[in-house]
N, CA, C and O atoms as a Tinker XYZ file with bonds, in Angstrom:
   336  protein
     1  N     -8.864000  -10.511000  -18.827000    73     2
     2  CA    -7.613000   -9.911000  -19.220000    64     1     3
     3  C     -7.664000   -8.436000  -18.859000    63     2     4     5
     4  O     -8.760000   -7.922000  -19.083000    81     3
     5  N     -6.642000   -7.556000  -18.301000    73     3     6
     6  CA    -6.802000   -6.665000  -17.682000    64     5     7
     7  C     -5.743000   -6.262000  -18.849000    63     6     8     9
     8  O     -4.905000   -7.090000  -19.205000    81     7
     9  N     -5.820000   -4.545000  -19.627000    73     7    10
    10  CA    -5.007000   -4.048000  -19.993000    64     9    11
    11  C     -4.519000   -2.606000  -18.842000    63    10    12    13
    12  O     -5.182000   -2.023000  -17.983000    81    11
    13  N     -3.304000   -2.441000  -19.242000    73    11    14
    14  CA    -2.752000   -1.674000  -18.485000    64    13    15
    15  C     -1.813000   -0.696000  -19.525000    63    14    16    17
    16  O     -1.168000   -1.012000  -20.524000    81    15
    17  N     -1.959000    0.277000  -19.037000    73    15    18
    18  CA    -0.935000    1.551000  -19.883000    64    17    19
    19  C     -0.107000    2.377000  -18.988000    63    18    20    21
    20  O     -0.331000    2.970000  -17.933000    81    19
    21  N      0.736000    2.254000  -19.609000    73    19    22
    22  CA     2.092000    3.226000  -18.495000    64    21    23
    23  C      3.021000    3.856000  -19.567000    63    22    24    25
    24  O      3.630000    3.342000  -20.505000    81    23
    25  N      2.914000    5.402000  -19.033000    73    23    26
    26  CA     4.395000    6.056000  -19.851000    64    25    27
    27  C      5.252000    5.352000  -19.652000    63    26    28    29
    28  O      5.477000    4.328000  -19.008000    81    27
    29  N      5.928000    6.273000  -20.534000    73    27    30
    30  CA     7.941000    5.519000  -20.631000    64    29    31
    31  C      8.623000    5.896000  -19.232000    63    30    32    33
    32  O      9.456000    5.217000  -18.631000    81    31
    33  N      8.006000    7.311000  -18.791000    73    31    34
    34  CA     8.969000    7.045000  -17.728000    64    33    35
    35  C      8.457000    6.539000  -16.288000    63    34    36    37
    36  O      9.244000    6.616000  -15.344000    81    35
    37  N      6.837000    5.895000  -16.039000    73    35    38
    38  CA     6.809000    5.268000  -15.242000    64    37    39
    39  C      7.116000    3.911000  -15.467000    63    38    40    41
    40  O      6.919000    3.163000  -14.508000    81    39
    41  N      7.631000    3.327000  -16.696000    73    39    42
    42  CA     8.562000    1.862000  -17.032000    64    41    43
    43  C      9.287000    2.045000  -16.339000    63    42    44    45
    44  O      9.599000    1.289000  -15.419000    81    43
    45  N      9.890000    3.401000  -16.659000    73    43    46
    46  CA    11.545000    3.861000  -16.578000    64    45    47
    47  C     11.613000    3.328000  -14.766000    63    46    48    49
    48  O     12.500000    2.587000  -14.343000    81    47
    49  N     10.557000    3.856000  -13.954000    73    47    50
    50  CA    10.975000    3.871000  -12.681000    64    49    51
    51  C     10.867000    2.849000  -11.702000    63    50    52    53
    52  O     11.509000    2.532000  -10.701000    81    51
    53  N      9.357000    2.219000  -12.588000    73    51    54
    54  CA     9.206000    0.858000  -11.722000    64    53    55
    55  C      9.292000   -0.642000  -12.911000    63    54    56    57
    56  O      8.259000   -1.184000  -13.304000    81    55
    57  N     10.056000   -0.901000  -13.142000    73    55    58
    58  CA    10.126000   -2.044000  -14.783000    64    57    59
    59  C      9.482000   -3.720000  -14.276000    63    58    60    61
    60  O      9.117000   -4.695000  -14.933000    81    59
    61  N      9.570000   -3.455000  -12.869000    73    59    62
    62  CA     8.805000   -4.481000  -11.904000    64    61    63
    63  C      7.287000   -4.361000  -11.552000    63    62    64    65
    64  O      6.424000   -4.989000  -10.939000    81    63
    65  N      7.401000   -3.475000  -12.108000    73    63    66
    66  CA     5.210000   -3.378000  -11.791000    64    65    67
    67  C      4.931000   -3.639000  -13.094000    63    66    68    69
    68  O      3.786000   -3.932000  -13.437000    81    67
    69  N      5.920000   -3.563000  -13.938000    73    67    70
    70  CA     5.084000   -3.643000  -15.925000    64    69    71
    71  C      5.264000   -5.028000  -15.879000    63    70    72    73
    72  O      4.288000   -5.745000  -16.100000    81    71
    73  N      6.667000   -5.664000  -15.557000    73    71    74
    74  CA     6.467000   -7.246000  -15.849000    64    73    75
    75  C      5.172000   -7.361000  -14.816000    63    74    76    77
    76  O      4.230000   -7.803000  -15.474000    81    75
    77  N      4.827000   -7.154000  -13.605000    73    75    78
    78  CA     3.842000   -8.162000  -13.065000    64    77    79
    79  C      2.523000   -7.889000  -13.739000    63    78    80    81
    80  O      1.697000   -8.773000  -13.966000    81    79
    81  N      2.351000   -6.464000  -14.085000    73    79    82
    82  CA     1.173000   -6.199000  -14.915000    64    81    83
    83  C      0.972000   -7.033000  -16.085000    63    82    84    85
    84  O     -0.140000   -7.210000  -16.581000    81    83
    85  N      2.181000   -7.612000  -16.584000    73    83    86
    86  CA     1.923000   -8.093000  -17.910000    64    85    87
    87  C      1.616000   -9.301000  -17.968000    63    86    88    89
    88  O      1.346000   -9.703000  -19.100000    81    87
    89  N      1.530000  -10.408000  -16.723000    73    87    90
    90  CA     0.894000  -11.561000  -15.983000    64    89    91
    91  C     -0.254000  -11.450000  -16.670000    63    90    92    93
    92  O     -0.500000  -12.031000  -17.727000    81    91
    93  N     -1.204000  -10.461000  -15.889000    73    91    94
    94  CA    -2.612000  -10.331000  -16.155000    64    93    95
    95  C     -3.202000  -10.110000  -17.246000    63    94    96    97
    96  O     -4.356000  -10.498000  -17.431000    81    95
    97  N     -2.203000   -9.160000  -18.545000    73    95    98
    98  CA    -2.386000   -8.946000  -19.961000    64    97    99
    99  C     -1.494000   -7.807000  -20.586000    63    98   100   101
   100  O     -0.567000   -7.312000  -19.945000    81    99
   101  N     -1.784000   -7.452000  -21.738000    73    99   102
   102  CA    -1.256000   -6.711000  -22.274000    64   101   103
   103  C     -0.550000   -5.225000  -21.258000    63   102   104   105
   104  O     -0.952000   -4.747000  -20.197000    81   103
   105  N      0.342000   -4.929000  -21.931000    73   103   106
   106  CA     0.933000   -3.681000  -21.180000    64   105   107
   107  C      1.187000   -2.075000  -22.148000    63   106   108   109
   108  O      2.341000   -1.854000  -22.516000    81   107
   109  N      0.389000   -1.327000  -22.408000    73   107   110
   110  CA     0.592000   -0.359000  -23.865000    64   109   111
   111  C      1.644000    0.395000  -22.737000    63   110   112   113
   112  O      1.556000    0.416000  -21.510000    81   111
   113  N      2.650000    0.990000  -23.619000    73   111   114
   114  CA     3.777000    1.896000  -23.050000    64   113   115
   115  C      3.492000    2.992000  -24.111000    63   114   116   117
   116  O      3.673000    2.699000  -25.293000    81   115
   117  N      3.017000    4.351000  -23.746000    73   115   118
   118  CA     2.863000    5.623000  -24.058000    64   117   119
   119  C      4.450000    6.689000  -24.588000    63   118   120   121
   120  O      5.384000    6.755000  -23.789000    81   119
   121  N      4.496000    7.083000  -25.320000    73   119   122
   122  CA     5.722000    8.182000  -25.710000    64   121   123
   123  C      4.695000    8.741000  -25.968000    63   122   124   125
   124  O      3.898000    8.312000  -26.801000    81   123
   125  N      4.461000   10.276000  -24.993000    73   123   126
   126  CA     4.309000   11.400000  -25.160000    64   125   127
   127  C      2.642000   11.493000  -25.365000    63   126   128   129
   128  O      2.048000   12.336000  -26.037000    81   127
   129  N      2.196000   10.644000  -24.775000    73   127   130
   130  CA     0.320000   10.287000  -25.005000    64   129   131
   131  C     -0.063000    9.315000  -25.651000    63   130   132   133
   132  O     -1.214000    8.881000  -25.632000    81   131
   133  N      1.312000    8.648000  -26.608000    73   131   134
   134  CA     0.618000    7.983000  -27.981000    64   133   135
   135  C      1.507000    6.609000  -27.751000    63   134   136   137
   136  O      2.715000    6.506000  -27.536000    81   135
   137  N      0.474000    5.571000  -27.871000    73   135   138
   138  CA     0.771000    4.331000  -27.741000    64   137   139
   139  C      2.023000    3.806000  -28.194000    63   138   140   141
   140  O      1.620000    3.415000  -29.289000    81   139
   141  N      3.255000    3.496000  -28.184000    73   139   142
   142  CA     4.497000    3.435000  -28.690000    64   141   143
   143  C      4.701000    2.113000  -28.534000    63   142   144   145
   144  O      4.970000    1.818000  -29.699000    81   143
   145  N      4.770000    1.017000  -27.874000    73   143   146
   146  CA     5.046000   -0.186000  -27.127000    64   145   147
   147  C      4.039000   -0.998000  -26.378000    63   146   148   149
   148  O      3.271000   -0.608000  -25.499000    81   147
   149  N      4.230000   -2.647000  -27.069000    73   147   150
   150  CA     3.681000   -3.216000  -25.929000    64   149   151
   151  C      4.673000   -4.291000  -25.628000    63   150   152   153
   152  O      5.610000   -4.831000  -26.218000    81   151
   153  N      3.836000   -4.416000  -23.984000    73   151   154
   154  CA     4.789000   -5.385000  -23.117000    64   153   155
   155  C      4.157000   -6.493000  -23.127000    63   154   156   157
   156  O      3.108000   -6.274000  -22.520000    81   155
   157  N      4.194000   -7.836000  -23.553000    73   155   158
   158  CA     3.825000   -9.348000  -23.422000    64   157   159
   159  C      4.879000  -10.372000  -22.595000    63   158   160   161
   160  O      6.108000  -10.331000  -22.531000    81   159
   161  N      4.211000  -11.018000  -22.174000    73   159   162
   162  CA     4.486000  -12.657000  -21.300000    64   161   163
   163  C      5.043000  -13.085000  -22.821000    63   162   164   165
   164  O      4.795000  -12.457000  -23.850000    81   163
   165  N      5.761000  -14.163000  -22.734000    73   163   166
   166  CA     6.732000  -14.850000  -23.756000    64   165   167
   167  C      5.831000  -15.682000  -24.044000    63   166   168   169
   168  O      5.700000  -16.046000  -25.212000    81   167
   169  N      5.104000  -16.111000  -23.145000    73   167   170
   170  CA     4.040000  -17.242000  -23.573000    64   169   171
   171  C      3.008000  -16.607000  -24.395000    63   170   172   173
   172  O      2.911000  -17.164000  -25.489000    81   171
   173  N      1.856000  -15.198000  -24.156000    73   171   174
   174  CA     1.330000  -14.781000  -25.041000    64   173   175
   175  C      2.002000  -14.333000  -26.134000    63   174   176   177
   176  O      1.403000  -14.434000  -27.204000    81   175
   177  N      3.224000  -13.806000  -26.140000    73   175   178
   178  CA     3.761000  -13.769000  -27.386000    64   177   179
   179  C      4.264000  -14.554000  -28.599000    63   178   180   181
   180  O      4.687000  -14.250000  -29.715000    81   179
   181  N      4.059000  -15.625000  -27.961000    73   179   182
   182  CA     4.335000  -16.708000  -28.680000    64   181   183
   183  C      2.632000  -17.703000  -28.965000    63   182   184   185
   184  O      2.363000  -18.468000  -29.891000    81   183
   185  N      2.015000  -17.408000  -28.118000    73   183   186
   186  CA     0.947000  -17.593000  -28.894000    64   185   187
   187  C      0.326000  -16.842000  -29.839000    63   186   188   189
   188  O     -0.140000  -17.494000  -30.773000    81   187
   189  N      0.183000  -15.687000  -29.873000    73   187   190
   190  CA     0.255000  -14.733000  -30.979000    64   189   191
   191  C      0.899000  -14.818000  -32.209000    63   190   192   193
   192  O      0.432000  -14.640000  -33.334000    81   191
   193  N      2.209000  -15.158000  -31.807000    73   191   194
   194  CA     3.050000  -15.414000  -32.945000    64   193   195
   195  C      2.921000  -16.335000  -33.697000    63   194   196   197
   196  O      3.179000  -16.173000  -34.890000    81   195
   197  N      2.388000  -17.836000  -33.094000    73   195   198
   198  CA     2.295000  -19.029000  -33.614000    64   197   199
   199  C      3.672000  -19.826000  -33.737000    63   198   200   201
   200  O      3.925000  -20.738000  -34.524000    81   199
   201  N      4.456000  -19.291000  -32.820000    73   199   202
   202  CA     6.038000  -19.491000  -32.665000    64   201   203
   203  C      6.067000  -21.152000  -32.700000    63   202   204   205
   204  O      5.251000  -21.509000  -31.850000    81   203
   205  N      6.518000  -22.029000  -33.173000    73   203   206
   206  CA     6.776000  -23.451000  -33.004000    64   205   207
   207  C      5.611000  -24.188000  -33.686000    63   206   208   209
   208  O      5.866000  -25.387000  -33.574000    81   207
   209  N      4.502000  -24.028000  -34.312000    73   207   210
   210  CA     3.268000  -24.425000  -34.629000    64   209   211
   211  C      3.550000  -24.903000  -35.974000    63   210   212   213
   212  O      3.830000  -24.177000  -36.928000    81   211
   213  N      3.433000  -26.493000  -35.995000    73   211   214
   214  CA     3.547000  -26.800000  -36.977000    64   213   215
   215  C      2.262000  -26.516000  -38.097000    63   214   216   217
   216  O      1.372000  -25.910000  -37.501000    81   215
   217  N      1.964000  -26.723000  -39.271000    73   215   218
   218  CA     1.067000  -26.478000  -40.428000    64   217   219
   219  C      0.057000  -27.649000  -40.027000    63   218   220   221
   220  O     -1.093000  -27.308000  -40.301000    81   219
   221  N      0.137000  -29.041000  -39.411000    73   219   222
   222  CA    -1.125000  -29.864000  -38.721000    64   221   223
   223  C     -1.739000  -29.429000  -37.513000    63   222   224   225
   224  O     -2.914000  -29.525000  -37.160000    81   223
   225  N     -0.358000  -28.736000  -36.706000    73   223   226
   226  CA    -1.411000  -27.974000  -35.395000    64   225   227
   227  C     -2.331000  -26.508000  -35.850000    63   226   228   229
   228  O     -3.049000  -26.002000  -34.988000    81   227
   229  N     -2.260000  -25.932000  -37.128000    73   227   230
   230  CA    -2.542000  -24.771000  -37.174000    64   229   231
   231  C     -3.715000  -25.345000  -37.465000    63   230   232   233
   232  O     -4.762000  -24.863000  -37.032000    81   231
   233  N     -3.687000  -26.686000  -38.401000    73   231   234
   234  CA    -4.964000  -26.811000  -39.233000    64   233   235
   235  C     -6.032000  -27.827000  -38.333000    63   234   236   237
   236  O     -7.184000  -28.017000  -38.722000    81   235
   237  N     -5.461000  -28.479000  -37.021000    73   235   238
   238  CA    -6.005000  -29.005000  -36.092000    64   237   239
   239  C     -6.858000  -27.775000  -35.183000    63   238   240   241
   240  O     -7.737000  -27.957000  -34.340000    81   239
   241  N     -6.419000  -26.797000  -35.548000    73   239   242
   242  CA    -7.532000  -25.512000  -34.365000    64   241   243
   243  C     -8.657000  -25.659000  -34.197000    63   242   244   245
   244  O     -9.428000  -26.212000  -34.981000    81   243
   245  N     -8.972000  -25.093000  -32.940000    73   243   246
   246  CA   -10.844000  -25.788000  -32.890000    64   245   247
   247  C    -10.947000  -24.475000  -33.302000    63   246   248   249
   248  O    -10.342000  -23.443000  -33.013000    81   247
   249  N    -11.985000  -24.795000  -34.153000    73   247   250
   250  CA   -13.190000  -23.921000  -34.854000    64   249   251
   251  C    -12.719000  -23.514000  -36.092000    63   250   252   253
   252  O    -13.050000  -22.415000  -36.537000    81   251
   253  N    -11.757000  -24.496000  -36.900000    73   251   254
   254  CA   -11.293000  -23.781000  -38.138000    64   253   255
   255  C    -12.117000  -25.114000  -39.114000    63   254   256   257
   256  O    -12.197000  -25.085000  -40.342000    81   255
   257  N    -12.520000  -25.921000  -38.474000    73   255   258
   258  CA   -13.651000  -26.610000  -39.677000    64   257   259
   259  C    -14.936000  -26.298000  -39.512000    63   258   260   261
   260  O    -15.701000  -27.186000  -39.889000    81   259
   261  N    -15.588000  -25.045000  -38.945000    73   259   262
   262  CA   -16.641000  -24.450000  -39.219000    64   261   263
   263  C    -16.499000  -22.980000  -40.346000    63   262   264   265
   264  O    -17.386000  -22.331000  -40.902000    81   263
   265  N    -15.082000  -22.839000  -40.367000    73   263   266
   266  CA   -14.858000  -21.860000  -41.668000    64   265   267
   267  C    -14.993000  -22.380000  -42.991000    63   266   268   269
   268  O    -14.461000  -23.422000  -43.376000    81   267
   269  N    -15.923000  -21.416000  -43.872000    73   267   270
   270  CA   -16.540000  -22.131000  -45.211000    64   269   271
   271  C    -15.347000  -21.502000  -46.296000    63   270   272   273
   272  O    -14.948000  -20.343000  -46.408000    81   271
   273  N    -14.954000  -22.722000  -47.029000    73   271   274
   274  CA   -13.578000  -22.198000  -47.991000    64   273   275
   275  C    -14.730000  -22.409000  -49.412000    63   274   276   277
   276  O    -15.185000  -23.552000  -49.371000    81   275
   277  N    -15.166000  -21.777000  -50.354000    73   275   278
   278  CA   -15.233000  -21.990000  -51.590000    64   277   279
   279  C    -13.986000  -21.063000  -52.685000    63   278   280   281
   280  O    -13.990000  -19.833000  -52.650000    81   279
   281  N    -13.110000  -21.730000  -53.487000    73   279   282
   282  CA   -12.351000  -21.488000  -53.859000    64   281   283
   283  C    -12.829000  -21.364000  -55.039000    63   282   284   285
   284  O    -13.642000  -22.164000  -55.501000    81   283
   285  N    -12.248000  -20.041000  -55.861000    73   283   286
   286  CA   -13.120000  -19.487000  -57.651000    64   285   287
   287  C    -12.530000  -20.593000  -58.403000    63   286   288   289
   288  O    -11.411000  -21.075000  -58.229000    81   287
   289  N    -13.621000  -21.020000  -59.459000    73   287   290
   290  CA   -13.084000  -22.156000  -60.428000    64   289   291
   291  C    -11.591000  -21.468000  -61.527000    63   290   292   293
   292  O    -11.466000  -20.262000  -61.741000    81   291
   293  N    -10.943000  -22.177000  -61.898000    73   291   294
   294  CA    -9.705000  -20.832000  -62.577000    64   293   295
   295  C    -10.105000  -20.820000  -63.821000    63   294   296   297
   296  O     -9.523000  -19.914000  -64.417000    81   295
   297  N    -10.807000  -21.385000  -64.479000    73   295   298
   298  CA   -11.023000  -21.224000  -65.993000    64   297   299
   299  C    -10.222000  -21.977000  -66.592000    63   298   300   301
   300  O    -10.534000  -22.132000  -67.772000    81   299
   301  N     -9.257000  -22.547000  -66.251000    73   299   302
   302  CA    -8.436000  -23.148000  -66.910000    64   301   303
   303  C     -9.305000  -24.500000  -67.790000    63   302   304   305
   304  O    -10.133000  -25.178000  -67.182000    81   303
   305  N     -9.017000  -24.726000  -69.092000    73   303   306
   306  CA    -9.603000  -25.827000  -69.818000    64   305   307
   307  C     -8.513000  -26.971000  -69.879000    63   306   308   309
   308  O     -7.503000  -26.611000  -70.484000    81   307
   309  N     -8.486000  -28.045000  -69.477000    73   307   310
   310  CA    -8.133000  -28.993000  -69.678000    64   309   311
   311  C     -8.150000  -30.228000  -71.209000    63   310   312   313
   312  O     -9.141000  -30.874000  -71.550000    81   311
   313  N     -6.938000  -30.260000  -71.815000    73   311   314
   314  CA    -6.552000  -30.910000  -73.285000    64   313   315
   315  C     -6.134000  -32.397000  -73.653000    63   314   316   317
   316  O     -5.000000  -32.574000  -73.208000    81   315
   317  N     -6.427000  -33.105000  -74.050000    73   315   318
   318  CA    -6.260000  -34.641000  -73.997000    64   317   319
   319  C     -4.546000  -34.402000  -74.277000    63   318   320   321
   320  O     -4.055000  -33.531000  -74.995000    81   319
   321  N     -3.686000  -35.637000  -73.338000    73   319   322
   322  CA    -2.281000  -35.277000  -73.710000    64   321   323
   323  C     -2.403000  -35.958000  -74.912000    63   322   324   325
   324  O     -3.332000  -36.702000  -75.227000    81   323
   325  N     -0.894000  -35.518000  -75.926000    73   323   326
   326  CA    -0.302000  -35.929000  -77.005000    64   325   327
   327  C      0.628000  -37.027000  -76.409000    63   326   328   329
   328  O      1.437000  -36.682000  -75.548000    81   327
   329  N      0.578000  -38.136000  -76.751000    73   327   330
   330  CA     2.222000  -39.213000  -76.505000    64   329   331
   331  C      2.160000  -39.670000  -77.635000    63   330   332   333
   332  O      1.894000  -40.871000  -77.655000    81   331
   333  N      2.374000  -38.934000  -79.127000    73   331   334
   334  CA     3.179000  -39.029000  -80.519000    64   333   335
   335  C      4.378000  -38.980000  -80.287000    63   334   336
   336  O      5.188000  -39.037000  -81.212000    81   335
């Protein structure tokens, strides 16, 4: 993945070299030295986003059943029900 950085006003002049740059990866767009903008492919942005991903594809990810979940017990005490 190649990142690439371009002021605003070399966007401004060539907006066809940032889309092709943004093929290869990320694109930071500068105001005034300081990172202001980035440019993404619709496709990385949407993988990023998780745009369309249902809650079985999130939980189908490879390598998310090598993450260890122990969850704190709540304290809660449990009471025989009443059906008087």
């Amino acid at each position: 993945m190649t990142i690439t950085t371009l002021t605003s006003r070399e966007l401004n002049q060539d907006v066809g070299r940032a889309k092709r740059a943004a093929q290869e990866g990320p694109v930071f767009i500068t105001d005034r030295g300081r990172p202001a903008h980035v440019l993404l492919t619709i496709e990385e942005y949407r993988r990023l986003a998780g745009a369309g991903r249902t809650l079985g594809q999130a939980l189908a990810m490879p390598g998310l059943s090598e993450i260890e979940f122990e969850p704190e017990k709540s304290g809660l005490a449990s009471r025989p029900a009443d059906f008087s």
